[in-house]
C-alpha positions as CSV (number, residue, x, y, z in Angstrom):
1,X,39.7,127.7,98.6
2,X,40.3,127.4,102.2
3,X,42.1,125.2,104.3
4,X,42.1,124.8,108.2
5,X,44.2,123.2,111.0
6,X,42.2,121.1,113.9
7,X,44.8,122.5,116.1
8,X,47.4,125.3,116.1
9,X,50.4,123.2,115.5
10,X,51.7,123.1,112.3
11,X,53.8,119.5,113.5
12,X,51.0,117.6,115.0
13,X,47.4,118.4,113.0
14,X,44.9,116.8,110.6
15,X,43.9,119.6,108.3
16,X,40.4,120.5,106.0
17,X,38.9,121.8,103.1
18,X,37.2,125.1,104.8
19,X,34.1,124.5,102.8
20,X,33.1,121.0,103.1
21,X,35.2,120.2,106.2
22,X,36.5,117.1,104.5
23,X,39.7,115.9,105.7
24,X,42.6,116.4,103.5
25,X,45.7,116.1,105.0
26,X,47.5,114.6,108.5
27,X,50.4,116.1,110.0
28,X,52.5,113.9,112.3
29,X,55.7,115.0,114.0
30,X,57.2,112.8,117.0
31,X,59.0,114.1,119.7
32,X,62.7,114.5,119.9
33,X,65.3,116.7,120.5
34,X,66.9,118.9,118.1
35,X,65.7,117.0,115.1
36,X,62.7,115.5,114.2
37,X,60.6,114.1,110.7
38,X,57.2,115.9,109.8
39,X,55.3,113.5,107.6
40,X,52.1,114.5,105.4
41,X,49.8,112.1,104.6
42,X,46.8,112.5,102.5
43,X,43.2,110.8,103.1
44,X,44.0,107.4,101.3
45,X,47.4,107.7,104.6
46,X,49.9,107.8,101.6
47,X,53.0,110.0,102.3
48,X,52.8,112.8,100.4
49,X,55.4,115.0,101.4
50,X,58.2,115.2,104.3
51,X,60.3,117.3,106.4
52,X,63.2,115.9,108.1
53,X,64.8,118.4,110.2
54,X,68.6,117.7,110.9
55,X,70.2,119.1,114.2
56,X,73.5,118.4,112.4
57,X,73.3,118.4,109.0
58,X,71.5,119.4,106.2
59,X,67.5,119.2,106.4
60,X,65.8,117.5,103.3
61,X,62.6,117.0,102.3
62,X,60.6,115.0,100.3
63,X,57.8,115.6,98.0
64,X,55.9,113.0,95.7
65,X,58.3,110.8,96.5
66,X,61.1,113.1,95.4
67,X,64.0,113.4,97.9
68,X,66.0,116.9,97.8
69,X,67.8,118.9,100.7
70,X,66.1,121.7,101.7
71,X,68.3,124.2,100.3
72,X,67.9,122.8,96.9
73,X,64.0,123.1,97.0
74,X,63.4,126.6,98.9
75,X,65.6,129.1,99.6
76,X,66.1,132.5,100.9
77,X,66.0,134.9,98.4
78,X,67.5,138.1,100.9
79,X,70.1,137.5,102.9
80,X,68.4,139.3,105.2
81,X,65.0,138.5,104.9
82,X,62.9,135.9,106.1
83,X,61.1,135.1,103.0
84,X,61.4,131.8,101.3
85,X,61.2,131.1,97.8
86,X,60.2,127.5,96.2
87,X,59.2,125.6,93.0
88,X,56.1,123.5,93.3
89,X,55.4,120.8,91.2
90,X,53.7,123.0,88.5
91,X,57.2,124.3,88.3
92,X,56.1,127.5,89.3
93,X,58.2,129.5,91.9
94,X,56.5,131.2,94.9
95,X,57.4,133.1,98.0
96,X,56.0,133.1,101.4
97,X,56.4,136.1,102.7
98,X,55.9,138.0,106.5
99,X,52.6,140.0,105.8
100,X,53.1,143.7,106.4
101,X,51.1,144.4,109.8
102,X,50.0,140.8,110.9
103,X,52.0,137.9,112.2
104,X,51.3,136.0,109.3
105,X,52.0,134.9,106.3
106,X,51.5,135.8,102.2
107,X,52.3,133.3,99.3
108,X,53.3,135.0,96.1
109,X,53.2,133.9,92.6
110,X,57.0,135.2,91.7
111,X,56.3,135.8,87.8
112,X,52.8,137.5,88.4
113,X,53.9,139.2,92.0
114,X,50.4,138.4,92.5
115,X,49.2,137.2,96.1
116,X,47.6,133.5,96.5
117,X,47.3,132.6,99.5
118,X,47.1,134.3,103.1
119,X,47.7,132.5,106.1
120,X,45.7,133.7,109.2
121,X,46.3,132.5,112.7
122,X,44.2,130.8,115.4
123,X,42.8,133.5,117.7
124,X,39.9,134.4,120.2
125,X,38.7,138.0,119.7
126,X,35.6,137.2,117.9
127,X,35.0,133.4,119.1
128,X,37.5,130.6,118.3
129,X,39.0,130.4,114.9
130,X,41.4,127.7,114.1
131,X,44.8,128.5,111.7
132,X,43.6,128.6,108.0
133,X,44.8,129.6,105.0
134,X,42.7,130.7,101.5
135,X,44.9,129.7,98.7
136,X,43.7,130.7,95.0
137,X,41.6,127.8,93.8
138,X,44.1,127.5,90.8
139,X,46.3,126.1,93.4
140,X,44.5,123.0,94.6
141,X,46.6,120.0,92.3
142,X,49.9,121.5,94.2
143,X,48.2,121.4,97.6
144,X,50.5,119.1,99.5
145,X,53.6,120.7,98.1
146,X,51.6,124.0,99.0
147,X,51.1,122.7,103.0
148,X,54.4,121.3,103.4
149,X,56.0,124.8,102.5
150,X,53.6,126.3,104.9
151,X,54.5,124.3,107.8
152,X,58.2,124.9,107.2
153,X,58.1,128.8,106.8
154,X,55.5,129.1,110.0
155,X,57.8,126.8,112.2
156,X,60.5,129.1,111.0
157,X,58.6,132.5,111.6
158,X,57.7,131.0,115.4
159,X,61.3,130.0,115.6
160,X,62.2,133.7,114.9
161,X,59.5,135.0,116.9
162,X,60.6,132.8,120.2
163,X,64.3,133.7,119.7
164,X,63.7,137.6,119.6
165,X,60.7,137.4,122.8
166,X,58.4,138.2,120.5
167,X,55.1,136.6,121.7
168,X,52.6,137.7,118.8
169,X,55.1,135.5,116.8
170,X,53.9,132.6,118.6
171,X,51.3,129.7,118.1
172,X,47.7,131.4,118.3
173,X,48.9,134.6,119.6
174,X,48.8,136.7,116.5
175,X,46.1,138.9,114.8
176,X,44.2,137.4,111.8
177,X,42.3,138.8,109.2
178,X,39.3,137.4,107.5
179,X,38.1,137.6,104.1
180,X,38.5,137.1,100.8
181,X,42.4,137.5,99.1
């Protein structure tokens, strides 16, 4: 199953299924400074999932109606990584992790260590391709929970990539690979 963003934001973007182009989700983030609310809603415009980023303060976020800080819901497993480990609603746990020679990311299933999803960024080398990411089709009921942990870890992985001057870290600038998982 793939998924793809109308634009390379991961705050402001109405996203698809990659094979019927049906519209699946909206992502909606107003400007402000510091802090600011990332809200998912689906095709029927419930709110499915949201972000709210604290500049003081914890940040929380809220899935299926379920309101938890952030810490509680994903966490770093390394104290000195920048992987980022969550339970979806299937109860599983999985890990977003940087992939090894792309500025991208992985999703891993943590009891398997099996890969199922890949995130591949917006670029221009071959003709325009927006942000995607092929997720396992097992993975389509937890979708939301599954896009909202995306857009945190990416924000986070631009974040890193903007503090250290690293430009292939940022929006649309990194390689992407194609293909199958």
């Amino acid at each position: 199953m793939n998924i793809h963003f109308d634009s390379n934001s991961v705050h402001n973007s109405n996203v698809y299924d990659g094979a019927s182009n049906k519209f699946l989700f909206n992502l909606d983030t107003p400007i402000s400074l510091g802090s600011g609310t990332t809200t998912i809603t689906n095709v029927d415009r419930d709110v499915v999932a949201v972000w709210d980023r604290r500049a003081f303060g914890r940040d929380k976020v809220t899935i299926r109606g379920e309101e938890r800080y952030m810490v509680d819901w994903m966490d770093t497993p390394n104290i000195f990584g920048s992987s980022r480990r969550f339970t979806a609603p299937d109860g599983k746990s999985y890990t977003w992790k940087t992939r090894e020679a792309a500025s991208s990311l992985k999703l891993v299933d943590d009891r398997s260590g099996r890969t199922v999803a890949k995130a591949h960024n917006a670029h221009h080398v071959f003709g325009p391709r927006a942000m995607s990411i092929d997720f396992d089709p097992s993975l389509a009921q937890i979708l939301d929970a599954l896009v909202l942990s995306f857009v945190i870890c990416e924000h986070k992985r631009r974040a890193r990539g903007r503090s250290r001057g690293d430009g292939g870290a940022m929006a649309g600038t990194g390689a992407a690979g194609g293909g199958a998982m």
